[in-house]
C-alpha positions in Angstrom: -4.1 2.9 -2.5 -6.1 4.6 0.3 -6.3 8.3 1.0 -8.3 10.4 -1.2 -11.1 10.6 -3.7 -11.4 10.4 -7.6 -10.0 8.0 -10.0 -5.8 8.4 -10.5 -5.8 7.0 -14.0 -2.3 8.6 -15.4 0.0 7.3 -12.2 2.0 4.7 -10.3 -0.2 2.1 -8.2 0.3 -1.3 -6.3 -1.1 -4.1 -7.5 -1.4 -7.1 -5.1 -1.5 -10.8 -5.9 -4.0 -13.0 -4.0 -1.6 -15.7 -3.2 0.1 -17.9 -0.2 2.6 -15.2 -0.2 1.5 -11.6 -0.9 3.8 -9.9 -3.6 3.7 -6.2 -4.7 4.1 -4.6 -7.9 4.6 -1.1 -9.0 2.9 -0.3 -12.5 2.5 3.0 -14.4 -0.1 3.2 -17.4 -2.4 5.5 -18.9 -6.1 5.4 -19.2 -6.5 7.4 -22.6 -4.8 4.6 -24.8 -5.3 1.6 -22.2 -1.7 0.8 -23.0 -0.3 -2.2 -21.3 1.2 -1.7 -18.0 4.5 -2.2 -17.6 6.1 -3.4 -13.9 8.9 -3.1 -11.6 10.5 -6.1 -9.9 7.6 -7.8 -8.2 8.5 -7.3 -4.2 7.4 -10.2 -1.7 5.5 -9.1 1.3 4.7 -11.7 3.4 2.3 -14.5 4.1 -1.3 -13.8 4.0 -3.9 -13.1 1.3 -5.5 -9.8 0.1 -9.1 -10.9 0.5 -11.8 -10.2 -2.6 -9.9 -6.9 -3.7 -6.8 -4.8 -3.0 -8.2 -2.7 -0.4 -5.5 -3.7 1.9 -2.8 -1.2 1.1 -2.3 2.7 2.3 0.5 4.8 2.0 0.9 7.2 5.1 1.4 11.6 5.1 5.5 10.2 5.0 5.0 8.4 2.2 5.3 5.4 3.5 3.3 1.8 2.2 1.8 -0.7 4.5 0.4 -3.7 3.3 -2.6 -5.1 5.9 -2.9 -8.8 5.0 -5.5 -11.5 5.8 -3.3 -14.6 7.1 -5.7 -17.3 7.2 -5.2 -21.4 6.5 -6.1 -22.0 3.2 -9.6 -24.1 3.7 -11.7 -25.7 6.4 -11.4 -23.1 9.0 -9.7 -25.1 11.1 -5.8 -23.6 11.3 -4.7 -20.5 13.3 -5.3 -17.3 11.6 -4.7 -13.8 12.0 -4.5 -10.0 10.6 -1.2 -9.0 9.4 0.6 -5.3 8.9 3.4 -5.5 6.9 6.0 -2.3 6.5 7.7 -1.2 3.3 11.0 0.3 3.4 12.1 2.5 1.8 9.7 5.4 1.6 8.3 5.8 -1.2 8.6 3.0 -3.6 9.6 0.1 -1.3 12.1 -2.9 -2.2 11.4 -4.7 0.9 8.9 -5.5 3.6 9.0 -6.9 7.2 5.8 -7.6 9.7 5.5 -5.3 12.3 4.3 -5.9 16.1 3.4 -9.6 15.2 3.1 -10.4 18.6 0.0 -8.7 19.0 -2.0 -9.1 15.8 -5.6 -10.0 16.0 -5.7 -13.7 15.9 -7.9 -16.6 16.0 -7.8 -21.0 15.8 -10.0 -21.1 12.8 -10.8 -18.1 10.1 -10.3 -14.3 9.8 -12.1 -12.7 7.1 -13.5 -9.5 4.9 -9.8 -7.7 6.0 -10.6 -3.8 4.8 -8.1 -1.2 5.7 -7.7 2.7 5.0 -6.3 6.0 6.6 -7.4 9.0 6.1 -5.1 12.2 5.7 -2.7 13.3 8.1 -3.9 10.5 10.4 -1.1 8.3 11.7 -3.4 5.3 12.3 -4.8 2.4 9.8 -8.0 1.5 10.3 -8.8 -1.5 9.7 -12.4 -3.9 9.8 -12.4 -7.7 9.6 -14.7 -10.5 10.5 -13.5 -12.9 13.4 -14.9 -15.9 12.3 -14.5 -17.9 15.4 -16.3 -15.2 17.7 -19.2 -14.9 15.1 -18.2 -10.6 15.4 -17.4 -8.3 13.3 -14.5 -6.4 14.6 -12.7 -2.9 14.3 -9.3 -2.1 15.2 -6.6 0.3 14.6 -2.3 0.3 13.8 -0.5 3.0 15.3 2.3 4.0 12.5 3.8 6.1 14.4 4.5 3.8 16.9 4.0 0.8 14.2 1.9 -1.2 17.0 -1.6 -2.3 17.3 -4.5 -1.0 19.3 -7.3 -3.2 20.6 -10.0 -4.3 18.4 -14.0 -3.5 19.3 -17.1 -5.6 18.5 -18.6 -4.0 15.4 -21.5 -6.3 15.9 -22.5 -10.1 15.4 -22.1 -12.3 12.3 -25.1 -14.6 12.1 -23.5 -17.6 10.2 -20.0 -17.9 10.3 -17.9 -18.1 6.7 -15.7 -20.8 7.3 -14.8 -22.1 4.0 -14.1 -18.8 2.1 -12.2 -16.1 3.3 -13.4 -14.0 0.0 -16.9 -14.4 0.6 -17.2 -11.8 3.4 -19.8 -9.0 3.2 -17.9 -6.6 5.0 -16.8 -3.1 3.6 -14.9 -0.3 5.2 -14.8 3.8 4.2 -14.0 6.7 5.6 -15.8 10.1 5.8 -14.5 13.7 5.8 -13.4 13.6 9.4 -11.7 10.3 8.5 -14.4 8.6 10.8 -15.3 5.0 10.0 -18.7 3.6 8.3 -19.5 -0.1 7.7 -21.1 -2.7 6.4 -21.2 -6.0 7.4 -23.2 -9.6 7.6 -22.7 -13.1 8.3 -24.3 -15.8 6.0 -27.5 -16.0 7.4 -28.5 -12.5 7.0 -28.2 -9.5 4.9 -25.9 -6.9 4.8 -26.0 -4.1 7.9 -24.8 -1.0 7.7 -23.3 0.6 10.9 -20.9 3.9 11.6 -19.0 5.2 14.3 -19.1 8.9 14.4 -20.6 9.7 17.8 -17.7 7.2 20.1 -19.9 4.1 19.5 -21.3 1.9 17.0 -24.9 3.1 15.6 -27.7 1.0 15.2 -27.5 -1.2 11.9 -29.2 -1.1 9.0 -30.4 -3.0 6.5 -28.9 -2.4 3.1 -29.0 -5.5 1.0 -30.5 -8.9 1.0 -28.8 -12.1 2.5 -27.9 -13.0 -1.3 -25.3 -10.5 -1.3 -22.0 -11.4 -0.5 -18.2 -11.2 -2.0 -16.8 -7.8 -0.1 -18.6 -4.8 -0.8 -16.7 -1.5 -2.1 -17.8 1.9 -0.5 -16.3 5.5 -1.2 -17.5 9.0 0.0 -17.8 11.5 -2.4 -16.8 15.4 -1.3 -20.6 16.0 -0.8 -20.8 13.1 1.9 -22.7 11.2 0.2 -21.8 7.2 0.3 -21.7 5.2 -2.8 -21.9 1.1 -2.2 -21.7 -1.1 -4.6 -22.5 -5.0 -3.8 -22.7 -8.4 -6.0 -25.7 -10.7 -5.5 -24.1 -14.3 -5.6 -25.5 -14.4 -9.2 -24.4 -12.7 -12.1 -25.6 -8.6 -10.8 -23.9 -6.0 -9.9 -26.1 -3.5 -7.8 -25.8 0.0 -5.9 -26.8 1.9 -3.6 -26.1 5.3 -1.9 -26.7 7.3 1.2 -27.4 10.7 2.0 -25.4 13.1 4.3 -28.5 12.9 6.1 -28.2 9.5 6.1 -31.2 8.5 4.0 -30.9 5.3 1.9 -31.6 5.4 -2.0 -33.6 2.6 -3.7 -31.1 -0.3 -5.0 -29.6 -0.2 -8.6 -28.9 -2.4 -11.3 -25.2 -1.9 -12.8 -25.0 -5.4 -14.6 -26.7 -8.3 -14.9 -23.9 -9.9 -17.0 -21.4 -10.1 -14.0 -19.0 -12.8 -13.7 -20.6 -16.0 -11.7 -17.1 -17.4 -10.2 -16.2 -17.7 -6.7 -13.0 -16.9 -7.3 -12.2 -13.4 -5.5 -14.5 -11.2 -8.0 -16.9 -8.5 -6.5 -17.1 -5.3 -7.2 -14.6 -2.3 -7.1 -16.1 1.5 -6.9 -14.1 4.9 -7.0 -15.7 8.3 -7.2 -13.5 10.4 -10.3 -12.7 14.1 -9.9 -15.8 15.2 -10.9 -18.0 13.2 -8.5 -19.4 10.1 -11.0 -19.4 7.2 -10.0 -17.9 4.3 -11.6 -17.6 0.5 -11.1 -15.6 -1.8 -12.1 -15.8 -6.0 -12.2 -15.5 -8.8 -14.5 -17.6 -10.1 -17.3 -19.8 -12.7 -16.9 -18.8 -14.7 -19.8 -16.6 -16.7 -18.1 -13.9 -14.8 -20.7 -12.4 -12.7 -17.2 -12.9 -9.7 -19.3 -12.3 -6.1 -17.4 -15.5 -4.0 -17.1 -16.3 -0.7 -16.4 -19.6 1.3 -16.1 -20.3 4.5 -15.0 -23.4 6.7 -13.4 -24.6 9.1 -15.7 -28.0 9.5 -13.9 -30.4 7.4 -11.2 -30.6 3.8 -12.1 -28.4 4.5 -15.6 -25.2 3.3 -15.7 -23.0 3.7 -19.1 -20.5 0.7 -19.9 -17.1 2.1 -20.6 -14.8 -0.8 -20.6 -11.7 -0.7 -22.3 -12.6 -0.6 -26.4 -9.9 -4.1 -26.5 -10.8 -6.7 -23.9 -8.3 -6.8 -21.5 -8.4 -9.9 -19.2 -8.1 -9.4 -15.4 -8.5 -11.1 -12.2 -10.5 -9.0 -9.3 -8.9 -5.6 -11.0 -9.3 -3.2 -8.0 -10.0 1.5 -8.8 -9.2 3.3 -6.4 -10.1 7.1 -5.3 -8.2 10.4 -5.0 -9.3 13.2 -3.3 
């Protein structure tokens, strides 16, 4: 759930299952004991899929939850797709949710991909990112929830090679900085991952950040110094990272794993910054066992595994931040 920094591990989150119809379910559980969670009624959302992880869900200033959802046809990139913002009710913990402003979501005749969404703050609009497969772009819009409407999507920048076949194999990532501006990073299949931010009214150059290997939706979080923490899988078994400066300057790449999980199924990595400014990772083990795994930065290029002591099985287990 999107809106702050640090990892929430004594609390309520959503969890959302990647499926034909996208369901919700509330779960409390706490991180000392990794006890087992314990659910709510699972609530259906609506059609559409929650891409590589569960980055698609932000609760507003009014406690409200919004579900952003990519509604694409299942394979072959050949049926009409489209983004999706779907409206719980009632604040709080929702029971129900309903589409809003369908009639002008962004939509295209063959695939929509890499969906991201977050808000910052007090702001009253969702951000969202998401790759237009059928214009080759890259694309940036925002949802007005005070008027629960869409705005009118921008080019981020060109895909070169266009993911038709899986909608979880997008490289694009979305995060927000202090002044709840957005930063990206983005590629098509023929080329590495770019990064790119608008904080001056238009989209700045891109840069390089990983090779054309990488793929499977990287996760990105600020930190309260400004500095951007990425984390990226290689289409192989590693997990790797990388950060930039406030002043923008690029570290050297870093190995977290090299025992990551090799399916295509919907498992990159997931990065959240905790209260004290660390960084940790989390993504599944590469022993084909779908084990949960943790690791955390302790220092440049040293990363400390601290997965659960029991193995606890997962599927594309999302952290998320608090600020």
């Amino acid at each position: 759930m999107q809106r702050s920094h640090g990892l929430r591990f004594r609390s309520t989150v959503f969890l959302f299952l990647a499926a034909t119809i996208v369901t919700l379910a509330v779960t409390s559980f706490t991180s000392r004991a990794w006890a087992q969670a314990t659910f709510s009624p699972i609530v259906p959302v609506g059609s559409g899929y929650v891409d590589s992880n569960t980055r698609q869900v932000v609760r507003t200033a009014g406690d409200v939850v919004y579900v952003v959802a990519n509604a694409s046809g299942f394979d072959g990139g050949t049926l009409p797709s489209s983004v999706r913002v779907y409206k719980g009710s009632p604040a709080g913990n929702p029971t129900s949710f309903a589409e809003v402003d369908a009639l002008h979501r962004p939509s295209n005749a063959q695939r929509i991909g890499g969906v991201e969404a977050k808000m910052a703050g007090a702001d009253t609009s969702i951000q969202i990112v998401y790759e237009d497969i059928s214009a080759a772009q890259t694309k940036y819009v925002k949802f007005n929830t005070t008027t629960d409407t869409w705005g009118t999507p921008e080019v981020v920048g060109p895909l070169n090679g266009q993911n038709i076949l899986n909608r979880y194999r997008g490289k694009t990532g979305l995060a927000l900085d202090a002044s709840g501006l957005p930063h990206v990073v983005t590629g098509g299949t023929n080329e590495a991952i770019y990064y790119t931010n608008r904080t001056a009214g238009t989209w700045s150059t891109p840069v390089g950040v990983a090779s054309s290997s990488a793929w499977m939706h990287p996760s990105m979080a600020f930190d309260h110094a400004g500095v951007l923490h990425v984390a990226f899988y290689d289409g192989s078994a590693g997990m790797f990272y990388r950060n930039r400066s406030a002043t923008g300057v690029w570290s050297a790449v870093e190995t977290i794993t090299t025992n990551a999980s090799t399916s295509t199924s919907d498992e990159p990595p997931s990065l959240a910054i905790d209260s004290t400014g660390r960084v940790v990772v989390c993504y599944i083990s590469g022993d084909f066992s779908f084990h949960y795994q943790m690791s955390r930065r302790t220092a440049a290029n040293t990363w400390l595994d601290i997965s659960p002591p029991a193995a606890v099985k997962a599927f594309d287990w999302p952290i998320a931040g608090r600020r």
